[in-house]
py3Dmol code that shows the C-alpha trace and the ligand (Angstrom):
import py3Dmol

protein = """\
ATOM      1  CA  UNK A   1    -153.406  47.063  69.307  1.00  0.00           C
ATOM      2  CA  UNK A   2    -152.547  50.102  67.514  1.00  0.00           C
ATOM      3  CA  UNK A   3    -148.424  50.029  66.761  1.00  0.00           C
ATOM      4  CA  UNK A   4    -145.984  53.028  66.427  1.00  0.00           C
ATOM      5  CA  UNK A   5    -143.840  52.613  63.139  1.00  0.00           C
ATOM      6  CA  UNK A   6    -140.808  54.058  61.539  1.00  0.00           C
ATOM      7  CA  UNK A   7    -140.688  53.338  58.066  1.00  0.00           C
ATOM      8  CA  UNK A   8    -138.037  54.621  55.330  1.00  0.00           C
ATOM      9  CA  UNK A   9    -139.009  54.592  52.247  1.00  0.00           C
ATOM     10  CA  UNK A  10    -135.540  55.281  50.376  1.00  0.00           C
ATOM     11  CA  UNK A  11    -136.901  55.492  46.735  1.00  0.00           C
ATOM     12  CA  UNK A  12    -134.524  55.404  43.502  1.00  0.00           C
ATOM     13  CA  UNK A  13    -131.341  56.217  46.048  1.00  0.00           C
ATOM     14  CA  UNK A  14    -128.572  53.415  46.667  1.00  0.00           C
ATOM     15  CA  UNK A  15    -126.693  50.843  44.867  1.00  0.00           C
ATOM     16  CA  UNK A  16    -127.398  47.445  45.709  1.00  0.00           C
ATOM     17  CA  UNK A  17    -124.079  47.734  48.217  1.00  0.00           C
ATOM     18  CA  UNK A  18    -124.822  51.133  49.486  1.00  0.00           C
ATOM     19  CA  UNK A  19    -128.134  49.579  50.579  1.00  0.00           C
ATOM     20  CA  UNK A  20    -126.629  46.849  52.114  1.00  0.00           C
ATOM     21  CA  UNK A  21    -124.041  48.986  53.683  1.00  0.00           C
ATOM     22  CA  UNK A  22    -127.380  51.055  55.261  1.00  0.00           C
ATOM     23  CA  UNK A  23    -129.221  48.205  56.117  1.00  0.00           C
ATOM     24  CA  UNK A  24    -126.422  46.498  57.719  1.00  0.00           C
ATOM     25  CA  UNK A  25    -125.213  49.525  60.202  1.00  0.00           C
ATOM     26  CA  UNK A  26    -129.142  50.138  61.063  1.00  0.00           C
ATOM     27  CA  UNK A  27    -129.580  46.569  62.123  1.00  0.00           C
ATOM     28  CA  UNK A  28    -126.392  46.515  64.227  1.00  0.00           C
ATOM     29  CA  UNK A  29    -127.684  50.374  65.734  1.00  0.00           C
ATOM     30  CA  UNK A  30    -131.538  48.191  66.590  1.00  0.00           C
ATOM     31  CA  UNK A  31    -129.551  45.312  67.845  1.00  0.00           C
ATOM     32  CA  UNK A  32    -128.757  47.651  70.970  1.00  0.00           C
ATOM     33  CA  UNK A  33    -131.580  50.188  71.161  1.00  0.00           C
ATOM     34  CA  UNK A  34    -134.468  49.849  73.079  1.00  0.00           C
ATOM     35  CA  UNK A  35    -136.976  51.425  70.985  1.00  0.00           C
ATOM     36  CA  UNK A  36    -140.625  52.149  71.280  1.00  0.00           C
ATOM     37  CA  UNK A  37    -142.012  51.636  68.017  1.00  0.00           C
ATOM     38  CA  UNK A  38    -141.399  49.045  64.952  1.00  0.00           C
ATOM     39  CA  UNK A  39    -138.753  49.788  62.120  1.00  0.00           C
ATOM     40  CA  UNK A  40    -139.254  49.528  58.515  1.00  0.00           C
ATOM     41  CA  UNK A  41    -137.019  49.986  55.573  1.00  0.00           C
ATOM     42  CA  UNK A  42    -138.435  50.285  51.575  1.00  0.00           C
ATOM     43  CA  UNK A  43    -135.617  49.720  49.375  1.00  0.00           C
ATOM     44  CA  UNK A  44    -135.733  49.190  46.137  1.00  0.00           C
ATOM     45  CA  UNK A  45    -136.820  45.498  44.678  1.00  0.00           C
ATOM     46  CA  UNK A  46    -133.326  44.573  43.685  1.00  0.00           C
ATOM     47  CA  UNK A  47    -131.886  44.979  47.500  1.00  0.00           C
ATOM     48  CA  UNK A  48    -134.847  43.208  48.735  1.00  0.00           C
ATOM     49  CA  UNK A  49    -133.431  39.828  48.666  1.00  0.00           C
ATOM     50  CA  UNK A  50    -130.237  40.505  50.058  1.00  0.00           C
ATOM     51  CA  UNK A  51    -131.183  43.135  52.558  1.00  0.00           C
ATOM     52  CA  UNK A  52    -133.808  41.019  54.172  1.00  0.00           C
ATOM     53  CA  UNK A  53    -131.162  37.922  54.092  1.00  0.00           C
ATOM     54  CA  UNK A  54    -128.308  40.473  56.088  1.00  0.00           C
ATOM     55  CA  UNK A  55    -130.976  41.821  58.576  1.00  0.00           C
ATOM     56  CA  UNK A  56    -133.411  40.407  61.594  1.00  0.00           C
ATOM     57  CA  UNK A  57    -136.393  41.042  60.076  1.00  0.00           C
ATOM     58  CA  UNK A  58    -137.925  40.936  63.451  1.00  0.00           C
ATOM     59  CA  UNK A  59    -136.181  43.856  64.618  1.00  0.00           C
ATOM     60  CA  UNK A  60    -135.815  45.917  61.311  1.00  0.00           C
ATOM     61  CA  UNK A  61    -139.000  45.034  58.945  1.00  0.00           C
ATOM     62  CA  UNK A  62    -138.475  45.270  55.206  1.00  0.00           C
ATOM     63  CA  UNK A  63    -140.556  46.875  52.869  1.00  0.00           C
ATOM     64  CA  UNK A  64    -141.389  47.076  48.701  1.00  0.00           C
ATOM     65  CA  UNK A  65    -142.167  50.219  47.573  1.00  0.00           C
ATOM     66  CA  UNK A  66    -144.454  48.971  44.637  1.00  0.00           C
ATOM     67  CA  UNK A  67    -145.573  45.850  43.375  1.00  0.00           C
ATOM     68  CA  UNK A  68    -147.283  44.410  40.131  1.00  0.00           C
ATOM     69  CA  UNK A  69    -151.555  44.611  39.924  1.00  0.00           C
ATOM     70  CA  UNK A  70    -151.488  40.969  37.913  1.00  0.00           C
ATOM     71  CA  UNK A  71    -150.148  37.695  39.957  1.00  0.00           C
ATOM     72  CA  UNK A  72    -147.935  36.388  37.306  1.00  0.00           C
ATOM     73  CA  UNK A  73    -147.740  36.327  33.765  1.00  0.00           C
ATOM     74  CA  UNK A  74    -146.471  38.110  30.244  1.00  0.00           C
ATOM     75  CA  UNK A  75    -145.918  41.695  32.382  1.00  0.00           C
ATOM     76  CA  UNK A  76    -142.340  42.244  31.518  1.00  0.00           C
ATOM     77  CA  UNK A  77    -140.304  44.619  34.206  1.00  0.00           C
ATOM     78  CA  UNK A  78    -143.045  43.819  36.775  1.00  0.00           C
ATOM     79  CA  UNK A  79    -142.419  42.376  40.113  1.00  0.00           C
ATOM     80  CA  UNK A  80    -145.762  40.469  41.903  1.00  0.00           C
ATOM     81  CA  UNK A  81    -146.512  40.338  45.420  1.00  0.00           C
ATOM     82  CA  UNK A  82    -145.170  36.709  45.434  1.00  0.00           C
ATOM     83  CA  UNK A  83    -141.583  37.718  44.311  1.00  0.00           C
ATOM     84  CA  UNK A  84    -142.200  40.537  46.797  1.00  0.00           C
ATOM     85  CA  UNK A  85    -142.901  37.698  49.279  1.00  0.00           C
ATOM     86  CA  UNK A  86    -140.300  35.268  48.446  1.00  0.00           C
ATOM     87  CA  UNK A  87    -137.437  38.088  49.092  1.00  0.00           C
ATOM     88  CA  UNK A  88    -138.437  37.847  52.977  1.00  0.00           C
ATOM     89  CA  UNK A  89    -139.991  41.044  52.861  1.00  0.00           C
ATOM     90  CA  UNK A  90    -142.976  41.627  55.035  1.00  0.00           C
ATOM     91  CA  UNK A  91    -144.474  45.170  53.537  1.00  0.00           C
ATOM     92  CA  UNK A  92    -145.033  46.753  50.818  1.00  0.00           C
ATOM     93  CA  UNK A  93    -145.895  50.574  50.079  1.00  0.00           C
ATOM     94  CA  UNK A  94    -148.978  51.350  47.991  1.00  0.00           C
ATOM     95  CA  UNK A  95    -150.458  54.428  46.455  1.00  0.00           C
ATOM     96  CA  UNK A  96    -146.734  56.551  47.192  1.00  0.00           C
ATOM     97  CA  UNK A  97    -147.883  60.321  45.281  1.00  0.00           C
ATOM     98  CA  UNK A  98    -145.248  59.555  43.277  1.00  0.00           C
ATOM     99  CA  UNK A  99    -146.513  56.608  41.868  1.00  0.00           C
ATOM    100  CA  UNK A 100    -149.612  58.637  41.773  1.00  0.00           C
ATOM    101  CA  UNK A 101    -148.464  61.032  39.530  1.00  0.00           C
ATOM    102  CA  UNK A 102    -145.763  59.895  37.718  1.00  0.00           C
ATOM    103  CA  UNK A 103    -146.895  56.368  36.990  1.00  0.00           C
ATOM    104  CA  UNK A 104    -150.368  56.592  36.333  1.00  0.00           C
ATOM    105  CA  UNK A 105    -151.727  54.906  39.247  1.00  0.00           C
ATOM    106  CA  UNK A 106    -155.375  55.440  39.978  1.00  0.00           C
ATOM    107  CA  UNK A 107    -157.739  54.059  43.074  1.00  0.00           C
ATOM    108  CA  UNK A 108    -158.701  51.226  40.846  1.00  0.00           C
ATOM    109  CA  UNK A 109    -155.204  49.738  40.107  1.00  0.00           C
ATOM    110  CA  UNK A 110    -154.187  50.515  43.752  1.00  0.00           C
ATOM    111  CA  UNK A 111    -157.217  48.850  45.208  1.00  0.00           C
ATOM    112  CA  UNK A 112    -156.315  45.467  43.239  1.00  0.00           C
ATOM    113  CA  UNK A 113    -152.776  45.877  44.392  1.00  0.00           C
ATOM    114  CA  UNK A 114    -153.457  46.233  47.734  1.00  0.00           C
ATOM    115  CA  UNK A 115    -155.665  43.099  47.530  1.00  0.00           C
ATOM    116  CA  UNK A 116    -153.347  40.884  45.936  1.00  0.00           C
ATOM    117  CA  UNK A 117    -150.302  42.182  48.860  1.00  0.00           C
ATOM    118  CA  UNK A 118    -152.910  40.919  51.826  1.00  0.00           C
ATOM    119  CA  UNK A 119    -154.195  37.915  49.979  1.00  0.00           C
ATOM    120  CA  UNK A 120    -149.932  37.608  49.899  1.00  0.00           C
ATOM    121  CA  UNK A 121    -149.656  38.246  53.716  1.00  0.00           C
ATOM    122  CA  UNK A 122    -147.672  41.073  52.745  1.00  0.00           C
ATOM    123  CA  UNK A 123    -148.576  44.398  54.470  1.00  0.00           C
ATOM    124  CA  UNK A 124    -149.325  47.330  52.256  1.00  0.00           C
ATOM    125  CA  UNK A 125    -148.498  50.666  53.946  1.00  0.00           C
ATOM    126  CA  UNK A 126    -151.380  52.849  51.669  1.00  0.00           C
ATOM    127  CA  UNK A 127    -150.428  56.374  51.280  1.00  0.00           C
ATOM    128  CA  UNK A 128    -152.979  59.114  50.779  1.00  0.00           C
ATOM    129  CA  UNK A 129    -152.363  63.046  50.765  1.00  0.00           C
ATOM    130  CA  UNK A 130    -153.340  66.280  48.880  1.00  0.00           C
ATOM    131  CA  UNK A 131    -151.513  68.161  46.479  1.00  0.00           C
ATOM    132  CA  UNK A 132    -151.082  72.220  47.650  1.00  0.00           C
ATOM    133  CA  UNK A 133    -153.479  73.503  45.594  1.00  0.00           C
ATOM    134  CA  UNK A 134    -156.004  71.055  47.346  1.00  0.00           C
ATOM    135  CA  UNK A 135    -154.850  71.564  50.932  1.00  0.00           C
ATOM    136  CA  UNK A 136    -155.035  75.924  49.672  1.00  0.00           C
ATOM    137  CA  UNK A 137    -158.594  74.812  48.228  1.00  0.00           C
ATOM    138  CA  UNK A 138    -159.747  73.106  51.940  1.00  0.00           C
ATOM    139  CA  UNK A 139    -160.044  70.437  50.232  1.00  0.00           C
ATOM    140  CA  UNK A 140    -157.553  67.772  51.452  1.00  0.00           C
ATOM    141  CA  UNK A 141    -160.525  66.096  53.540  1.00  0.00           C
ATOM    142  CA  UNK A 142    -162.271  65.231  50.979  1.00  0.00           C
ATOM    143  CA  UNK A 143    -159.308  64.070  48.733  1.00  0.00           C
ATOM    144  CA  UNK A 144    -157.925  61.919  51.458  1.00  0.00           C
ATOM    145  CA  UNK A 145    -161.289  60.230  52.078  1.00  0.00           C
ATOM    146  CA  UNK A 146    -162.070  59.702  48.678  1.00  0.00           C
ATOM    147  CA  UNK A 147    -158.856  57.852  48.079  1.00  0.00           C
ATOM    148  CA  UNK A 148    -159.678  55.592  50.828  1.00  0.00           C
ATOM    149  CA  UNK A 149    -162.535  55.059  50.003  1.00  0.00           C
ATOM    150  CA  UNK A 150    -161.695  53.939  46.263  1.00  0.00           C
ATOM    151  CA  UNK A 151    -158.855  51.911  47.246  1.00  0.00           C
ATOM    152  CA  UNK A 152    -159.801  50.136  50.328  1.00  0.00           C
ATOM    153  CA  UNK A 153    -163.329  49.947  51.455  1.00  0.00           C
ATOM    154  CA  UNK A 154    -164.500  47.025  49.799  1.00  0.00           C
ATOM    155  CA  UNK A 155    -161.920  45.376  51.886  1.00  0.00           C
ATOM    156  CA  UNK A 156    -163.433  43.251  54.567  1.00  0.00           C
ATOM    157  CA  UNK A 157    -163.050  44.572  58.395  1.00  0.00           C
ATOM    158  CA  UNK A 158    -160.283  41.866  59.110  1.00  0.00           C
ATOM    159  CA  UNK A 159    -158.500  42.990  56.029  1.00  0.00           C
ATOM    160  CA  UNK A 160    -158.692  46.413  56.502  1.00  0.00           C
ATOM    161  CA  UNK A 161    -157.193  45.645  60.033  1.00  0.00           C
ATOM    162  CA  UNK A 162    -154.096  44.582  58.915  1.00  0.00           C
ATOM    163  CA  UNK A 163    -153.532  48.249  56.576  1.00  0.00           C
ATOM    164  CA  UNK A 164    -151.071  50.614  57.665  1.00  0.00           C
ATOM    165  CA  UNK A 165    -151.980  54.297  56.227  1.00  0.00           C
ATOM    166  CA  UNK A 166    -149.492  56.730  55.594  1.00  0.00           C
ATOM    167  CA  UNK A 167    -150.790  60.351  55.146  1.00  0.00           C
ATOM    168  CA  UNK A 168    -148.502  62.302  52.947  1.00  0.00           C
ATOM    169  CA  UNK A 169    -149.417  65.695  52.218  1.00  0.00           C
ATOM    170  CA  UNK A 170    -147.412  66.288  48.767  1.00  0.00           C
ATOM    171  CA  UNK A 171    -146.645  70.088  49.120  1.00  0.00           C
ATOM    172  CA  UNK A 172    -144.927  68.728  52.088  1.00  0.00           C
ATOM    173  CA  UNK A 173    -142.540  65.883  50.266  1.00  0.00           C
ATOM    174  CA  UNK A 174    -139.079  66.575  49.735  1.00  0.00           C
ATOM    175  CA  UNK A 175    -139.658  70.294  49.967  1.00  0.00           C
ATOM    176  CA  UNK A 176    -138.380  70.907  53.845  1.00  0.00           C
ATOM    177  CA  UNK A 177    -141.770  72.227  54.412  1.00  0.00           C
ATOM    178  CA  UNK A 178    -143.329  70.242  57.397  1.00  0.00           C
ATOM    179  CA  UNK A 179    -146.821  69.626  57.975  1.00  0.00           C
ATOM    180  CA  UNK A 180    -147.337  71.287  61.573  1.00  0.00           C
ATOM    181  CA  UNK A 181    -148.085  69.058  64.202  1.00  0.00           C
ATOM    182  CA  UNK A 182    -151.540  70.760  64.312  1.00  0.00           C
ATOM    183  CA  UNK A 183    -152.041  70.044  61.238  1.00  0.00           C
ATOM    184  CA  UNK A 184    -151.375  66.459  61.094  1.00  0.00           C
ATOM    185  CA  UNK A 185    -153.348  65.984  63.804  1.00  0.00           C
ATOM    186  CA  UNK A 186    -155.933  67.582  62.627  1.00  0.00           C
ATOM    187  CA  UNK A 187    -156.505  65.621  59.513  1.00  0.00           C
ATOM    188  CA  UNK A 188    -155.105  62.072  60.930  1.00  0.00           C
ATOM    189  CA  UNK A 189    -158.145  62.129  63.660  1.00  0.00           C
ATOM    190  CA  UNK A 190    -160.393  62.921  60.791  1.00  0.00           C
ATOM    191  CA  UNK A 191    -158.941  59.973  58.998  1.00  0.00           C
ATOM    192  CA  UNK A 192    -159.401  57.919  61.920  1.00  0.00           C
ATOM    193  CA  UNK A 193    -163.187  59.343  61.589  1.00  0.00           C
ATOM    194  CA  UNK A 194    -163.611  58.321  58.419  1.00  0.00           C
ATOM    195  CA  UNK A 195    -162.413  54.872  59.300  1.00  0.00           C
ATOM    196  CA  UNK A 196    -164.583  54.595  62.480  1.00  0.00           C
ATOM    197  CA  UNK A 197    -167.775  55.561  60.365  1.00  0.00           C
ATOM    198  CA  UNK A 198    -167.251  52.299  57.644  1.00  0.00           C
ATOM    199  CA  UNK A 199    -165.631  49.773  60.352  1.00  0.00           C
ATOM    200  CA  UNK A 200    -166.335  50.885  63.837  1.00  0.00           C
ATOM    201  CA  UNK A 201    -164.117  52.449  66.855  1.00  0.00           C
ATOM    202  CA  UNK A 202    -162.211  49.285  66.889  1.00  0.00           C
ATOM    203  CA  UNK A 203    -160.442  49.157  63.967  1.00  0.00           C
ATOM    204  CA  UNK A 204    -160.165  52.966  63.835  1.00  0.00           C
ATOM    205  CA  UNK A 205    -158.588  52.873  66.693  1.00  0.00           C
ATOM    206  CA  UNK A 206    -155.901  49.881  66.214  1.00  0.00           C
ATOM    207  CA  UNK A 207    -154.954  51.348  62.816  1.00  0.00           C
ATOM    208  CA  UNK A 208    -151.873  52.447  62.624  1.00  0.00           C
ATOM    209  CA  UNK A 209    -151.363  56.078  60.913  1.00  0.00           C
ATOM    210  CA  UNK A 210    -147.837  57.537  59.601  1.00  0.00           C
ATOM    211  CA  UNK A 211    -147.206  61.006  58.772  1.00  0.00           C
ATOM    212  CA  UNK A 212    -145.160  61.603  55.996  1.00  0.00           C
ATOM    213  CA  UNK A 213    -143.444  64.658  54.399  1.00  0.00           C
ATOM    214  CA  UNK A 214    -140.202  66.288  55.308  1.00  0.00           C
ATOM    215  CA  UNK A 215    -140.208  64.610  58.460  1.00  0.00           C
ATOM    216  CA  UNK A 216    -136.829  64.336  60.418  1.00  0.00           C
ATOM    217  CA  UNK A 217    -135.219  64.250  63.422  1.00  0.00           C
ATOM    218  CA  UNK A 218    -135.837  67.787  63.993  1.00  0.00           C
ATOM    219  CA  UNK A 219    -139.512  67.471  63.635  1.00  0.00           C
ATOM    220  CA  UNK A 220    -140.261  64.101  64.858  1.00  0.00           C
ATOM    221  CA  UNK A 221    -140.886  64.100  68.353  1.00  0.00           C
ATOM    222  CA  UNK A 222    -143.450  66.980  67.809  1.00  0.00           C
ATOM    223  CA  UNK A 223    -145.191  65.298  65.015  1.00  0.00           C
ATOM    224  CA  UNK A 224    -145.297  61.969  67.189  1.00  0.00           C
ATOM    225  CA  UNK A 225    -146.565  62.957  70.585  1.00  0.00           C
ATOM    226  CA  UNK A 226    -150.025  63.536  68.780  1.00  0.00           C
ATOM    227  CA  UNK A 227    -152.541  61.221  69.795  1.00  0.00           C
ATOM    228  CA  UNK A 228    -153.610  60.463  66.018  1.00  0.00           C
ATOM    229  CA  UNK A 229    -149.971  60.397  64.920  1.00  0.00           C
ATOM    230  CA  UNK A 230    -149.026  56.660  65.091  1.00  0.00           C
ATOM    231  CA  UNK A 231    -145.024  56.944  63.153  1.00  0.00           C
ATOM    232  CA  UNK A 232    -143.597  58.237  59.772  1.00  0.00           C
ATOM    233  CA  UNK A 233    -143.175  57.429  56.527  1.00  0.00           C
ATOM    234  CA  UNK A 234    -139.798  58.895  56.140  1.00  0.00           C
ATOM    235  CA  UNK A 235    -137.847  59.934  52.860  1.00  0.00           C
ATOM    236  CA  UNK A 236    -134.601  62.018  52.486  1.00  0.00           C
ATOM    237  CA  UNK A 237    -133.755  61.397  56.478  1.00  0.00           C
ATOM    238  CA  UNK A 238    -134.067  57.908  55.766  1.00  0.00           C
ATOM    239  CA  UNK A 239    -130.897  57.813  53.471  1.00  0.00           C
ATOM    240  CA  UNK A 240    -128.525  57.854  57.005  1.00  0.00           C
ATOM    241  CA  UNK A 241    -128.312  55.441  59.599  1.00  0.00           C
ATOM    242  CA  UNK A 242    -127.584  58.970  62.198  1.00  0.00           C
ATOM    243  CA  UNK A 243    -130.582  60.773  60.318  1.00  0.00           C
ATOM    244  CA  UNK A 244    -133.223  57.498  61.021  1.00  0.00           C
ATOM    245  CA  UNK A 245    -132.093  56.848  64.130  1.00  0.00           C
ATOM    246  CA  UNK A 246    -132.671  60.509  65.296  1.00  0.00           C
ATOM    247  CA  UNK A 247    -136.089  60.207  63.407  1.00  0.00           C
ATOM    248  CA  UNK A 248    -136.604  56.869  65.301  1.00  0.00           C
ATOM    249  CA  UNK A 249    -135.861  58.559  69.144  1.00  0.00           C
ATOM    250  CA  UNK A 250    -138.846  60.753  68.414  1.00  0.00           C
ATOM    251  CA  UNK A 251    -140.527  58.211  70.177  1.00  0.00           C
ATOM    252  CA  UNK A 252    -137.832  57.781  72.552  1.00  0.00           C
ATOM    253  CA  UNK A 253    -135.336  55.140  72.722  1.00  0.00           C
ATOM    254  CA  UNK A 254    -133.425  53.451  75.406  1.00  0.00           C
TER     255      UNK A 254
END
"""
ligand_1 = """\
10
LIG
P -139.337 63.198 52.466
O -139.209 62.697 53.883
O -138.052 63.217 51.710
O -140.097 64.485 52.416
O -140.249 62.108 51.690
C -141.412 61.676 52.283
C -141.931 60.534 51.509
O -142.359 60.691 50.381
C -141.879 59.206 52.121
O -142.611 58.286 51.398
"""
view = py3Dmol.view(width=600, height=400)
view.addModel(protein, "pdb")
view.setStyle({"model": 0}, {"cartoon": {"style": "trace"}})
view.addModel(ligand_1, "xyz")
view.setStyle({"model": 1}, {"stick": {}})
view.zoomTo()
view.show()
């Protein structure tokens, strides 16, 4: 069944006890919230250990926000999806625009990442999105699709299945400028599309799709309450426990 998720991804923000200090006042703020969708946090691989040690992983999920394309082996500064794994993390993001740009990565190296994280039991939250002059072009169908299909659809059916996407638009990250709800919408049910036409209305419809991009409490309940909108994949508003949280009642808590 298709799940609603929260996810912060915090980036290169926090000390190893600023982290801690997060991680620690959002678990105690779960502890006694009913919500109505699953909570994820991406810190940075140094926190993972001790973040996922000081939290109930069952209530707030912890994520990677990158991980190595070889298992093991003479890659120094890397970090595999087994040390990923051993931390007592349970995701890990893939294909962040960031990563994108800055770093090089292309469909190819994200497809083996994202193979070696499920072969881990680790699930990858895959982001996708346009840049502006794409999305000013009409072309951020085709540039989403593409980069699914590079990345992910040799993947069997089962596999895919366990894939959370995150659609990111990149004009839309860090800039205050919100995708509308109409337009996430819009191009999440054509993801969904694109999904049902490779793997059937099935897994198109369990798959679980965030919206990402200046999202915040502000915004959220709008964005969420579309049918195709399954969460976010949340940045700056993810930095404070009062910020999530807010982010987190767009789809109501008790
Ligand atoms: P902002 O929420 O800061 O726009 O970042 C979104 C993002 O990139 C999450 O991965």
């Amino acid at each position: 069944m298709r799940k609603n998720i929260v996810a912060g991804n915090w980036k290169m923000n926090k000390t190893l006890q600023e982290g801690l200090a997060l991680a620690t006042e959002l678990n105690d703020l779960l502890a006694t919230t009913k919500t109505n969708c699953d909570v994820v946090i991406g810190t940075p691989f140094i926190h993972l250990a001790s973040v996922a040690a000081a939290v109930d992983t069952t209530k707030l999920g912890v994520a990677a926000q990158n991980c190595a394309d070889h298992v093991s082996g003479a890659y120094t500064g890397e970090v595999s999806v087994g040390m990923v794994k051993s931390t007592g993390a349970q995701y890990v993001i893939l294909g962040h625009s960031e990563r994108r740009a800055y770093y090089g990565e292309t469909s190819a190296i994200l497809k083996t990442k994202v193979e070696l994280a499920l072969a881990e039991g680790l699930t990858p939250i895959f982001c996708i999105g346009e840049v502006l002059a794409e999305r000013e072009a009409g072309k951020q169908f085709e540039v989403v699709e593409t980069q699914i299909k590079e990345s992910l659809f040799d993947l069997s059916a089962a596999d895919f299945g366990k894939l959370v996407l995150a659609y990111e638009p990149v004009w839309a990250i860090g800039t205050g400028k919100t995708a509308s709800a109409e337009q996430a919408q819009e191009i999440h049910a054509y993801i969904r599309g694109v999904i049902k036409a490779k793997y059937g209305a099935e897994v198109a419809d369990n798959c679980t799709i965030l919206y990402g991009g200046s999202c915040n409490a502000k915004n959220a309940k709008e964005l969420f309450a579309n049918p195709d909108v399954d969460g976010g994949l949340i940045g700056g508003a993810s930095l404070k426990a009062a910020d999530f949280m807010g982010v987190i009642a767009g789809f109501d808590v008790a």
